[in-house]
C-alpha positions as CSV (number, residue, x, y, z in Angstrom):
1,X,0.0,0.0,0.0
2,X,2.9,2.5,0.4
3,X,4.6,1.6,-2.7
4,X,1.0,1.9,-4.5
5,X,0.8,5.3,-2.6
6,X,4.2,6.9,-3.7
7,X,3.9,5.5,-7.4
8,X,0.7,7.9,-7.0
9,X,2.0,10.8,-5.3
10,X,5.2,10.5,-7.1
11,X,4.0,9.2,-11.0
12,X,6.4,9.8,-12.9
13,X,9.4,8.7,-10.2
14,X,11.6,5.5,-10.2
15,X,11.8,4.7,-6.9
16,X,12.7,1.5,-4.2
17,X,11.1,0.9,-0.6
18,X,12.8,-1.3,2.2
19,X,11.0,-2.2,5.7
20,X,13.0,-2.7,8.9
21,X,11.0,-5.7,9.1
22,X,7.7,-7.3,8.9
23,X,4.6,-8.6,11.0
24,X,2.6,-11.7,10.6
25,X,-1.5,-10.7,9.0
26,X,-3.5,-8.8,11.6
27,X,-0.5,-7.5,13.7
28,X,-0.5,-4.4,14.4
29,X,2.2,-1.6,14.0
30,X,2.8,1.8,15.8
31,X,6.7,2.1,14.5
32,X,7.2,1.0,11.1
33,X,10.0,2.5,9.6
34,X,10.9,2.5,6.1
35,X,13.9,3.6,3.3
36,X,12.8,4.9,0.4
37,X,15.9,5.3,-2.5
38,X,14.2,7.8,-5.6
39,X,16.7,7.0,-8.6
40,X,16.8,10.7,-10.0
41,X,15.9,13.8,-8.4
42,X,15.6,14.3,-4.4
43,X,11.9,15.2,-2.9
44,X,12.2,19.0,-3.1
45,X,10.1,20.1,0.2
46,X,9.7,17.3,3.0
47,X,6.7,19.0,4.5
48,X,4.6,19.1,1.6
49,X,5.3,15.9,0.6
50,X,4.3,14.1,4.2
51,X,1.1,16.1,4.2
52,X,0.5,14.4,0.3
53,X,1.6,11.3,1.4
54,X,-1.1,11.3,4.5
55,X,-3.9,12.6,2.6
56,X,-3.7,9.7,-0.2
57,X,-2.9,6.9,2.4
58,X,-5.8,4.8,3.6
59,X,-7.3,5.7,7.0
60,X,-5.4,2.4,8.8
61,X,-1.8,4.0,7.6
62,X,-0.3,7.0,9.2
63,X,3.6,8.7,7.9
64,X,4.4,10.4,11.3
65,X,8.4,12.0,9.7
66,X,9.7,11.8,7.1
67,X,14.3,12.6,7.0
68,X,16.8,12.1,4.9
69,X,19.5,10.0,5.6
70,X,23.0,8.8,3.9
71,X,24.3,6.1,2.1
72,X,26.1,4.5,4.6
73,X,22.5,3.5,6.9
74,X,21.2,0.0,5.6
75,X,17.6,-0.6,7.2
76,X,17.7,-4.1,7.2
77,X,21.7,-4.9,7.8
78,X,22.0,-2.1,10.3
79,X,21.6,-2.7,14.4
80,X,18.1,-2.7,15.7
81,X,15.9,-3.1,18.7
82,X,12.0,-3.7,18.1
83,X,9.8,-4.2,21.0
84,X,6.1,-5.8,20.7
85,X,3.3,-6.0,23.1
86,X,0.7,-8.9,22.9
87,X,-2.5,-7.4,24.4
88,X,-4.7,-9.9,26.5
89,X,-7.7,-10.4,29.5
90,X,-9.2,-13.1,30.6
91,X,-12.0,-14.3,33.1
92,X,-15.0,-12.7,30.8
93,X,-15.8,-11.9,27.2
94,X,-15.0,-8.4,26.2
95,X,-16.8,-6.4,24.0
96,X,-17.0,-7.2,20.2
97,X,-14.9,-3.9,19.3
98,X,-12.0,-5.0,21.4
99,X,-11.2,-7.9,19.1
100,X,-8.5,-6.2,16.6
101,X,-6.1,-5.4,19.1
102,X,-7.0,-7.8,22.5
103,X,-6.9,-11.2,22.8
104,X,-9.4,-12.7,25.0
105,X,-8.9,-15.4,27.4
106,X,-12.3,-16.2,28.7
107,X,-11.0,-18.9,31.3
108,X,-9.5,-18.0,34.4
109,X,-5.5,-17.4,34.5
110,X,-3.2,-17.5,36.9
111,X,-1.7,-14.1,36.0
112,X,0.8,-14.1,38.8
113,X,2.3,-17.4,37.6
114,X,2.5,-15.8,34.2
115,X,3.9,-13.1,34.9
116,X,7.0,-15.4,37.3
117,X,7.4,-17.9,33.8
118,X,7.6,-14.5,31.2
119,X,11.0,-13.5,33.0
120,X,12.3,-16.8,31.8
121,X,12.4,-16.0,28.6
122,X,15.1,-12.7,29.0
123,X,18.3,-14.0,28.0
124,X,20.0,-16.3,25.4
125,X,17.8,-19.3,24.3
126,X,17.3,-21.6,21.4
127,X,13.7,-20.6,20.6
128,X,13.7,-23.8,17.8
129,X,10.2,-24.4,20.2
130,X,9.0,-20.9,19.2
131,X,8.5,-20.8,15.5
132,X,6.4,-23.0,12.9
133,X,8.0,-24.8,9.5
134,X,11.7,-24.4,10.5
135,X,13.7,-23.7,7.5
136,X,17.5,-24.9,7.3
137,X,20.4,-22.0,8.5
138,X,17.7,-20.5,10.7
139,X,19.3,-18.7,13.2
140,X,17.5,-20.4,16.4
141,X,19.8,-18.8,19.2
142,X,17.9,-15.6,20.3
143,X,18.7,-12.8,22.4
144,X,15.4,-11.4,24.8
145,X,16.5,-8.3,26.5
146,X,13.2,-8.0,28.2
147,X,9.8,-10.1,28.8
148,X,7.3,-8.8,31.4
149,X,3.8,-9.2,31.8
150,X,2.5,-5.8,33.1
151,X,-1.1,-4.1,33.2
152,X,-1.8,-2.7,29.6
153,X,-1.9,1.4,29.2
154,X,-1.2,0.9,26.0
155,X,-4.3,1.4,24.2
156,X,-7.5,1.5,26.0
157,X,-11.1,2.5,25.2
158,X,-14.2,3.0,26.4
159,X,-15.4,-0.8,25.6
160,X,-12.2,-2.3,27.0
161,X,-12.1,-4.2,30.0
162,X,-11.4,-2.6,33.4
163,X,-8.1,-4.3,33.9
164,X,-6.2,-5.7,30.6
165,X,-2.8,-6.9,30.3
166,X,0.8,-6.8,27.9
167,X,3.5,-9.2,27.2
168,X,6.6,-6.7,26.5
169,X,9.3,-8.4,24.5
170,X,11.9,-6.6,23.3
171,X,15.0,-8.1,21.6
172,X,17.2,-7.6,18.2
173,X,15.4,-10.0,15.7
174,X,12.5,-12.9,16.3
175,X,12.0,-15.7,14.5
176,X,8.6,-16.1,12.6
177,X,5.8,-16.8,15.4
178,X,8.1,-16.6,18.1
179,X,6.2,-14.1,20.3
180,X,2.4,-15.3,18.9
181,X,3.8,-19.0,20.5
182,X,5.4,-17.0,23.8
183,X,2.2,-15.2,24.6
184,X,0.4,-18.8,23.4
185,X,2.5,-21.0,25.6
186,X,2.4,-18.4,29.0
187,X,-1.4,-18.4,28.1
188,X,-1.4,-22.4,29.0
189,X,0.9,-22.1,32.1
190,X,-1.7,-19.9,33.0
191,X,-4.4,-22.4,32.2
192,X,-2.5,-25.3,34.2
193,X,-2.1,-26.8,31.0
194,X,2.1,-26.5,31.9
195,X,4.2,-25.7,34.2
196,X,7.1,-23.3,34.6
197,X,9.4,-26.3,33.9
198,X,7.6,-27.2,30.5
199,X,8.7,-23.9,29.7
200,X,12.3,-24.3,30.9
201,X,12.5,-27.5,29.3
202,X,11.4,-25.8,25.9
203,X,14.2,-23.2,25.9
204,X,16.7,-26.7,26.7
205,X,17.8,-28.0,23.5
206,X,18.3,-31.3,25.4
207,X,14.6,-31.5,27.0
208,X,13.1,-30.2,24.1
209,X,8.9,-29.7,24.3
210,X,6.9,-29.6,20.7
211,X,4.4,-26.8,21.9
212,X,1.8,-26.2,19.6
213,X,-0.5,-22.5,20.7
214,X,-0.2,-19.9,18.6
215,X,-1.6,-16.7,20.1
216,X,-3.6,-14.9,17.0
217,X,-2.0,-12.1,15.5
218,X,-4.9,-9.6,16.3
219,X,-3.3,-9.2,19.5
220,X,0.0,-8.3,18.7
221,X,1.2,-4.5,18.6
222,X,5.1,-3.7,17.1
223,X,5.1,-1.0,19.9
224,X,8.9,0.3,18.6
225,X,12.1,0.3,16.4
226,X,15.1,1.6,17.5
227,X,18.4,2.4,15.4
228,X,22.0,2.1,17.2
């Protein structure tokens, strides 16, 4: 939808667009950042053109700032940090219009549990137990600088649900599922469906677990993207 925008705003441009990443269908975004390279001339007035750019972007996409930058920055080979939340509640069905953005456990949890078993995951792991169709040369070994469960004040609304929490994750790179199956397993240790050793055992490549929840995507939120 951006390129589609810019080959519309900019028709008669050559142009090439880079992500510093991307999310799984119905995730959620509130930092994407992207490169654009134009082959000939330079946008002449940055302003105008983020105020163009906005008014022909569909209402579900936002440009917050738009700068220039040098040859030398490479979005995807250059250091980052990204930090998702995964938004959930539990113990009663929220309202219809919370579904895009909160998961909704409708069975009791153990929240305190959950909240002991999600510091297990800071550290370096091999999350082989935290991704689907494992492809060859995959990098496995992961680096989690922080997991926390915490009360969400994220996003909130007038149909959400008094209390609501977030699974913060922040780390370098994850693997494809690896936070949906995070938030799915800490969901069953919360459930009693394992226990805080399951999910040591899981991060052991020795002890291995298959696990086998997916949290859905609709709950997940890439909250931020940080540049060294």
């Amino acid at each position: 939808m951006l390129s589609k925008t810019i080959k519309h705003v900019l028709p008669d441009a050559s142009f090439k667009l880079l992500s510093s990443g991307r999310t799984d269908a119905k995730v959620s975004s509130l930092d994407g950042i992207f490169e654009l390279f134009l082959d000939h001339e330079p946008v002449q007035d940055l302003d105008v053109f983020l105020l163009l750019f906005n008014r022909n972007l569909p209402p579900d996409i936002r440009a917050t700032e738009i700068k220039t930058t040098t040859k030398d920055f490479n979005i995807i080979k250059d250091s980052k940090a990204k930090e998702y939340v995964y938004l959930f509640s539990f113990g009663e069905k929220n309202h219809p219009f919370c579904a895009p953005f909160l998961y909704n456990v409708i069975e009791y949890l153990d929240i305190d549990l959950m909240k002991e078993v999600a510091t297990g995951f800071t550290g370096t792991f091999d999350f082989s137990a935290y991704t689907a169709r494992l492809k060859p040369n995959t990098q496995v070994t992961r680096i989690v600088d922080l997991c926390e469960i915490q009360e969400n004040d994220l996003i909130n609304g007038s149909f959400f649900p008094e209390v609501s929490y977030k699974l913060v994750v922040r780390g370098k790179g994850f693997m494809r599922y690896q936070i949906r199956m995070m938030m799915g397993a800490l969901i069953q240790v919360g459930k009693g469906e394992l226990s805080k050793q399951d999910i040591l055992n899981s991060l052991d490549s020795d002890k291995r677990i298959t696990l086998t929840t997916v949290a859905p995507g609709s709950g997940l939120i890439l909250n931020e993207v940080k540049f060294d």
